[in-house]
C-alpha positions in Angstrom: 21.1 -15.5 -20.6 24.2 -15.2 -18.6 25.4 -18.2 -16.5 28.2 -18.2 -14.3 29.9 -20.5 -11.6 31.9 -19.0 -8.9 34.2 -21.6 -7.4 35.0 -20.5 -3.3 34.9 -20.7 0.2 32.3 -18.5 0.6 30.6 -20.6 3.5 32.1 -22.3 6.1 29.5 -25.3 6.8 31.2 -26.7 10.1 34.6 -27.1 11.6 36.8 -30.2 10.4 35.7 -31.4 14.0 32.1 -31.7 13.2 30.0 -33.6 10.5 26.4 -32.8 8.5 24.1 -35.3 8.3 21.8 -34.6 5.5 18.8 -37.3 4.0 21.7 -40.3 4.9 24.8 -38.4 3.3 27.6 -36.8 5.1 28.4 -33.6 3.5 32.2 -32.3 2.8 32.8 -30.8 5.8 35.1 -27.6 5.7 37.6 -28.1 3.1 35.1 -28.8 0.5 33.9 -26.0 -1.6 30.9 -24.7 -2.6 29.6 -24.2 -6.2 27.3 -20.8 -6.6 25.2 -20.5 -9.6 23.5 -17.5 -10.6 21.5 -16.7 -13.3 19.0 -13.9 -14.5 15.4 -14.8 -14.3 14.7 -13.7 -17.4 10.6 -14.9 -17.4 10.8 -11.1 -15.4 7.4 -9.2 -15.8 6.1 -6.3 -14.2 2.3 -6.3 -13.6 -0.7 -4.6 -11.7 -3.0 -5.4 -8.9 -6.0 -4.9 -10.7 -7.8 -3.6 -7.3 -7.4 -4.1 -3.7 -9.7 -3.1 -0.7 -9.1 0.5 0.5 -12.0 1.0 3.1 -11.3 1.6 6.5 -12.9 -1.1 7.9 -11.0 -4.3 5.6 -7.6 -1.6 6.6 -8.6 -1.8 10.3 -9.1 -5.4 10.5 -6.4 -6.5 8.6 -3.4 -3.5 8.7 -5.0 -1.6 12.4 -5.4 1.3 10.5 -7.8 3.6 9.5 -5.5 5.5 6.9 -7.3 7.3 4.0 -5.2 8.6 1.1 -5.2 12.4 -0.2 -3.2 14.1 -3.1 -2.0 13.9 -6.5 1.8 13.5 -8.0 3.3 13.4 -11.1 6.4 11.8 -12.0 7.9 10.7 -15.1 8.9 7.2 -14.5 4.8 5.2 -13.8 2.8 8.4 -14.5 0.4 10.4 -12.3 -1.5 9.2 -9.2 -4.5 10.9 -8.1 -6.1 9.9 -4.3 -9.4 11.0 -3.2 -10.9 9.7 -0.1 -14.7 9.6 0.6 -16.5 9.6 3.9 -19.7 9.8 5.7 -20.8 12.2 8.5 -22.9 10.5 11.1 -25.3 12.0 14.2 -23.6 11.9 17.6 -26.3 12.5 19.7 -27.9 15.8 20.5 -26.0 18.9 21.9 -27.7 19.5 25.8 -26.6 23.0 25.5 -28.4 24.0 22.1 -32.3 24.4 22.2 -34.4 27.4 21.5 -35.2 28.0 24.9 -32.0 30.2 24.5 -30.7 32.8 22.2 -27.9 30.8 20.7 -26.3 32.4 17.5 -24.7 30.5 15.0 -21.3 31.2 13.9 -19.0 28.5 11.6 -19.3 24.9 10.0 -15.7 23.7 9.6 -13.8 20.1 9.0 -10.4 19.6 10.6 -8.0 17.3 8.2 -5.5 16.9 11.1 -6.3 18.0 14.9 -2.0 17.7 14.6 0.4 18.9 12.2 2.9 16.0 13.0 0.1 13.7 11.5 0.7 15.4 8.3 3.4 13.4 7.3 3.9 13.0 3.2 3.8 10.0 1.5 5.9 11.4 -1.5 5.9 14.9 -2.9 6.5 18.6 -3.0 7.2 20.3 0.8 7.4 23.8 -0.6 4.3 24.5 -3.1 1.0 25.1 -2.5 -1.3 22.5 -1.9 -5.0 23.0 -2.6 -7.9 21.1 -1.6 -11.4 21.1 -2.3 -14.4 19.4 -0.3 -17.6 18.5 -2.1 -21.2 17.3 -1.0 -21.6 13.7 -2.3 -25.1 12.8 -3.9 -25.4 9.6 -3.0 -23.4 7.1 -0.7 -22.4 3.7 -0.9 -24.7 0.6 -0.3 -23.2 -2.0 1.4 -22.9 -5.6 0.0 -22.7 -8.1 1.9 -21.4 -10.3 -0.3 -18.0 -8.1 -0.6 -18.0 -6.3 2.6 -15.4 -3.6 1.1 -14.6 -1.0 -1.2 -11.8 -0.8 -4.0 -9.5 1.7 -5.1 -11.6 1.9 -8.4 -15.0 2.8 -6.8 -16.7 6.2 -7.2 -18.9 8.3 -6.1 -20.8 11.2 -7.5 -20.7 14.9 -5.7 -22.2 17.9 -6.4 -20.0 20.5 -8.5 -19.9 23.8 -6.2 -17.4 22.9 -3.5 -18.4 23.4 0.3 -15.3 24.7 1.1 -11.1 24.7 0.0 -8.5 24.5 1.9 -4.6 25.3 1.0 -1.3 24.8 2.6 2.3 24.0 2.3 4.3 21.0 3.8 6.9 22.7 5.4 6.8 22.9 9.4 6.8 26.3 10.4 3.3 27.0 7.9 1.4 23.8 9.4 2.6 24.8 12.9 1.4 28.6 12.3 -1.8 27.9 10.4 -5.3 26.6 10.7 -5.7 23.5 9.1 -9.4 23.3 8.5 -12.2 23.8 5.3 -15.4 26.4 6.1 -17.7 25.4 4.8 -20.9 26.9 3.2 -22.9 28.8 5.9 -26.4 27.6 4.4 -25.0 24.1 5.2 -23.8 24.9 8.8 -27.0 27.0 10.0 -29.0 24.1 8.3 -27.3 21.9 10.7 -27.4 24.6 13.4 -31.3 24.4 13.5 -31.9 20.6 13.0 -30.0 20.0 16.0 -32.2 22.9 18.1 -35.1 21.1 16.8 -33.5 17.4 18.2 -34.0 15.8 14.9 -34.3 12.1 15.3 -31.1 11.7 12.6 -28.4 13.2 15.2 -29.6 9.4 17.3 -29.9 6.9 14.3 -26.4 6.6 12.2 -28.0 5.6 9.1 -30.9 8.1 9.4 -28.2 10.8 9.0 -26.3 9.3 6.2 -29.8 9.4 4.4 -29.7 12.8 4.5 -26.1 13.8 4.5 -25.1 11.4 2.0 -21.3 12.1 3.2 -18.2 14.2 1.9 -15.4 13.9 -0.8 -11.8 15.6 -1.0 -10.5 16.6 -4.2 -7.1 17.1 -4.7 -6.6 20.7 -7.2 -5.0 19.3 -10.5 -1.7 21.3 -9.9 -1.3 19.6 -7.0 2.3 18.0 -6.2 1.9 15.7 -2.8 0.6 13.0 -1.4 -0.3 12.5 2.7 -2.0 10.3 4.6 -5.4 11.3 6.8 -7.0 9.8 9.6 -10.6 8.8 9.0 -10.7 8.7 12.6 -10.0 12.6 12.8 -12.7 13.9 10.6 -15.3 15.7 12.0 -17.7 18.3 11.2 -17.5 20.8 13.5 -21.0 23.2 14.4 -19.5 26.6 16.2 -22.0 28.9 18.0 -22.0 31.2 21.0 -24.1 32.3 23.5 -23.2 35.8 25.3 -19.1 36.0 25.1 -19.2 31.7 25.4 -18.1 29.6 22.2 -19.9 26.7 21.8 -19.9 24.0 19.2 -21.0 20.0 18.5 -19.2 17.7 16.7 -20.4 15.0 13.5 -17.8 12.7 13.5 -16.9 10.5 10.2 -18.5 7.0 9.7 -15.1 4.9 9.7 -15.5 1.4 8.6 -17.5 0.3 5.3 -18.0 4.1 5.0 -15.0 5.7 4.1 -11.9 4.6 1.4 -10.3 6.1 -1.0 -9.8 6.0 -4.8 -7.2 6.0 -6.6 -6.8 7.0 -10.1 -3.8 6.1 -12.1 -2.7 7.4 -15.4 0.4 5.2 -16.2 3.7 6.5 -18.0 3.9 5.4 -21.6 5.9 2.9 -21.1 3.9 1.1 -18.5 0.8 1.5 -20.4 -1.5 -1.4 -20.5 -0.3 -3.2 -17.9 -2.4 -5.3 -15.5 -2.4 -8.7 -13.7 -3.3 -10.5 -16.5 -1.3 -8.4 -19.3 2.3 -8.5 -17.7 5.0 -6.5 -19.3 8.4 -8.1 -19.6 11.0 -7.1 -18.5 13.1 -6.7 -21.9 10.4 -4.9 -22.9 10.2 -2.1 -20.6 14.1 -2.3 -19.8 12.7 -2.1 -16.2 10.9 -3.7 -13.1 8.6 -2.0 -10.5 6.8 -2.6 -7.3 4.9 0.6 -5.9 2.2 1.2 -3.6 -1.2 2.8 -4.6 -0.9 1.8 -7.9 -0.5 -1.6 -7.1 2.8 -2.7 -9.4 4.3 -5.7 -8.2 6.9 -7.8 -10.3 5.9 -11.4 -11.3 9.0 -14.3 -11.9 9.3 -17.3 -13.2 12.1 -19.1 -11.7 14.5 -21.3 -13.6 15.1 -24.4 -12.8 18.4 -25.0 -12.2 19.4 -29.0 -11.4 22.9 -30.1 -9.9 25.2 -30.8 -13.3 27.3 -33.8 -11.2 25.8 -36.2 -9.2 26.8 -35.6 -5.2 25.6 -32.1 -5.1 22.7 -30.6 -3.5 21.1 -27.1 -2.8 21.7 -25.8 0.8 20.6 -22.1 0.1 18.4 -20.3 -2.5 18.0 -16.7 -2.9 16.0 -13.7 -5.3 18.5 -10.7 -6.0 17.0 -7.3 -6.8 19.2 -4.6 -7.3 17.3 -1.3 -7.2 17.9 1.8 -9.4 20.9 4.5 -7.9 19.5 7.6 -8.5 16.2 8.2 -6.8 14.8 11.0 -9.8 11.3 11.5 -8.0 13.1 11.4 -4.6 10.4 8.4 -3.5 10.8 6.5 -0.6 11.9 2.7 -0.7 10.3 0.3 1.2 13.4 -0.3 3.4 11.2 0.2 6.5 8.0 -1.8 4.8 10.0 -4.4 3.4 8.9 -6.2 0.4 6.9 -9.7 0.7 6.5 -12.5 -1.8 3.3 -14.3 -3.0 2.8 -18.1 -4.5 1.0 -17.9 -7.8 -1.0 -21.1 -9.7 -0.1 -21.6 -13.4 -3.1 -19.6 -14.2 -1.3 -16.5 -12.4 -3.9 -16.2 -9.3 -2.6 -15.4 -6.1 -2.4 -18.4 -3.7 -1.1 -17.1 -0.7 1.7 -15.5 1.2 5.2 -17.1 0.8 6.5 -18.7 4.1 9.4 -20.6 5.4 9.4 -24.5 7.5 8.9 -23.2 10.3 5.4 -20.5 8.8 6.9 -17.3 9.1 6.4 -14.9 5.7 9.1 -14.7 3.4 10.3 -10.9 3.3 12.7 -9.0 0.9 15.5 -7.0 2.8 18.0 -4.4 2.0 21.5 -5.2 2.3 24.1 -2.0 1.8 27.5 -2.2 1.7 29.3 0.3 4.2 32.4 0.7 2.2 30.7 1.0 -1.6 27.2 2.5 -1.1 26.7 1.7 -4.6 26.4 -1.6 -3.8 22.7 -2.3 -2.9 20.2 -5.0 -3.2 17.6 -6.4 -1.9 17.9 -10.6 -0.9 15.4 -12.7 -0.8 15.8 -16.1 0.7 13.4 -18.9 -0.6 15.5 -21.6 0.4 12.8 -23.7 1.7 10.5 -23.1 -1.1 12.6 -23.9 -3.9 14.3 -27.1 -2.3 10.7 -28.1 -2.0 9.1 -27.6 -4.9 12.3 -29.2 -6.7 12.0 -32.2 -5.1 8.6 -33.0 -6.3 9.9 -33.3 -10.0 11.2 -32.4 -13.2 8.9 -30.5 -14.9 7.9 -27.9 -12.4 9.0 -24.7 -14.4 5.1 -24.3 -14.7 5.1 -23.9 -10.7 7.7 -21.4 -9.8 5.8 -18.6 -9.9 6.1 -16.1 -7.5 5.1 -12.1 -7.3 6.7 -9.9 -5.3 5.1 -6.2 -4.3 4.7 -4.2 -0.8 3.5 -5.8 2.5 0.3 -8.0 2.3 -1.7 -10.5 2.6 -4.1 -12.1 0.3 -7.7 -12.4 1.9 -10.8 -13.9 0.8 -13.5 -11.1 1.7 -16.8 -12.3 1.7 -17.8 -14.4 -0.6 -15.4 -14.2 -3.2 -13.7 -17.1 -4.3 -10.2 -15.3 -5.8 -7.9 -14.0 -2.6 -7.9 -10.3 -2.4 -4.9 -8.5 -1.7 -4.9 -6.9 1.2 -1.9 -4.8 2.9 0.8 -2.1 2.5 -0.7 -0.9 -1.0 -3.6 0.3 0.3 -1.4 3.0 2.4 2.2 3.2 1.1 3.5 5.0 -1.7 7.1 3.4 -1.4 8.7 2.5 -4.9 11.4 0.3 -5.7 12.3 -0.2 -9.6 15.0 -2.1 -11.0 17.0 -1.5 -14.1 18.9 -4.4 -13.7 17.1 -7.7 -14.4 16.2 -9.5 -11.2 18.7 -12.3 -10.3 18.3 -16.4 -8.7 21.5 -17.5 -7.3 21.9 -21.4 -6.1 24.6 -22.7 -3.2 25.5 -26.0 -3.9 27.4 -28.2 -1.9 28.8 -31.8 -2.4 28.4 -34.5 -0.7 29.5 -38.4 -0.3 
């Protein structure tokens, strides 16, 4: 443990003109110093969200998107991450044009990933090699509970082994602005489909009818794959192309959104982070590192210190977290400098409570502060003024108290019926990463008064 006071005028608190008034004291005004102590927080753990909702409709409700997760990486400092979304095809009505009154002919079943190639923006990854894709039948689809209205990152589904159709491409602009970003699919499906819909069968009117027997669809990322992007669930659709004469034809089966579709995400940790979840933390000094990252749900768990005034006439005016994040970006992973990072309130027993806020109710965010003249010098501050001053006040022994978790954008949610908040944000849809090799940091402003 490394203590250290630094003795300046690092804050000005008013002009000699004016006075503070603080719980009955006047405070030094500016020729008066104040006293900064920092100290590592060395109860420093990194830990995992041990699931978090990742269907559409907990994503629309809570983040206003319908973001489903596809791809696989690899790299060497948390392991390899694998995303696979499921969804369900449902009826949209019958196609006027198609009967067989009229010599239609089928031609193609196809599903679009993107209808735009600027959608296809990377989470994290490879732009340059090959990217292969694989769509599958599922055998079964998922029953709703309505006592936990959502699916989790774990959750599976079984498909059938032949693939309807694969799909490969590359990441770089001129490919997806040149090529045709769709799977066929197997032609005994699509003329299957073709003649169900010339019959009107009653499933193209009644969602559910057609779930029944289209049970719904799964992409599977190739094992050699390099890239992770992210896929509107609102832009799938099966696509039945037929002609008449020299006129292209062709109806639409558009995914079931909501309950329907979410992705799962598979996670092979490094060896260093193996083991980990929210109930098996791993310190710091253990792992010589701290992480937060989306998808696979790290997020770094402190205990804060409890550092008292040594003198009488002192008190805390400012409180913050310091994380200094790792120079060299290996993986060449994105930082959540546009996401920020958020921190949660934890009991004693380690159970998320809630989102951090401020006095006045607004969340408590992370930022990143750079400095223009040593770009080495980079950190993200945290300030939980208000929070520590409070829980301080209430008394002595409150080590047990300060615990807080850090991690990507949320909020945690009771869903349903549960009783335990779920976490529900950023890590459902991010990839960004932000590790620490230095141990995370508490600094303390005091300032006397008389």
């Amino acid at each position: 443990m490394r203590i250290f006071f630094l003795l300046s005028f690092l804050f000005v608190l008013y002009s000699c003109n004016n006075d503070l008034n603080t719980i009955g004291d006047t405070m030094i005004p500016a020729e008066g110093y104040v006293e900064v102590v920092t100290q590592d927080i060395e109860e420093s753990y990194t830990i995992r969200l041990d699931s978090f909702p990742t269907s559409v409709n907990v994503l629309n409700s809570y983040l206003s998107t319908s973001q489903l997760t596809l791809g696989k990486i690899v790299d060497n400092t948390t392991g390899t991450t694998i995303a696979t979304p499921y969804f369900q095809i449902i009826g949209n009505g019958f196609d006027s044009r198609l009967n067989f009154d009229d010599n239609y002919t089928y031609d193609s079943l196809t599903l679009r990933i993107a209808a735009d190639y600027k959608t296809l923006t990377l989470l994290a990854g490879d732009t340059t090699s090959l990217q292969t894709f694989y769509l599958h039948r599922l055998k079964d689809y998922p029953r709703m509970d309505y006592d936990d209205p959502c699916i989790y990152d774990n959750a599976k589904l079984d498909y059938e082994e032949n693939a309807l159709g694969r799909l490969q491409l590359r990441f770089e602009k001129n490919y997806l602005e040149t090529s045709d970003l769709y799977f066929k699919l197997d032609d005994n499906l699509g003329r299957e489909l073709f003649h169900l819909m010339q019959g009107r069968d009653s499933m193209f009117i009644y969602p559910l009818d057609f779930i029944r027997y289209f049970n719904g669809l799964v992409i599977v990322p190739d094992k050699d794959n390099s890239a992770l992007l992210p896929i509107d669930a609102t832009s799938l659709a099966l696509k039945c192309h037929y002609h008449l004469g020299t006129s292209d034809y062709y109806f639409s089966l558009p995914a079931a959104g909501g309950y329907y579709a979410f992705t799962n995400i598979t996670h092979t940790p490094s060896e260093i982070l193996k083991g980990i979840s929210w109930f098996n933390p791993k310190p710091f000094n253990e792992t010589q590192m701290g992480v937060i990252q989306g998808l696979d749900g790290y997020m770094l768990k402190l205990q804060l210190p409890y550092l008292p005034p040594k003198e009488s006439f002192k008190t805390i005016i400012k409180a913050e977290i310091e994380l200094t994040p790792r120079l060299v970006n290996y993986e060449n992973i994105s930082e959540p400098t546009k996401s920020y990072i958020q921190v949660f309130t934890l009991d004693k027993y380690s159970k998320l409570t809630g989102a951090l806020s401020d006095y006045s109710g607004n969340p408590v965010y992370g930022y990143l502060q750079t400095n223009a003249f040593y770009p080495d010098q980079r950190r993200y501050v945290i300030d939980i003024t208000d929070y520590y001053i409070s829980m301080v006040n209430n008394g002595n022994n409150i080590d047990p108290q300060l615990n807080l978790a850090i991690g990507l954008q949320g909020t945690p949610r009771q869903i349903g019926v549960a009783e335990i908040p779920t976490m529900v944000g950023s890590v459902a849809t991010s990839f960004d990463r932000l590790i620490l090799d230095d141990i995370p940091v508490l600094k303390i402003y005091y300032a006397k008064y008389k």
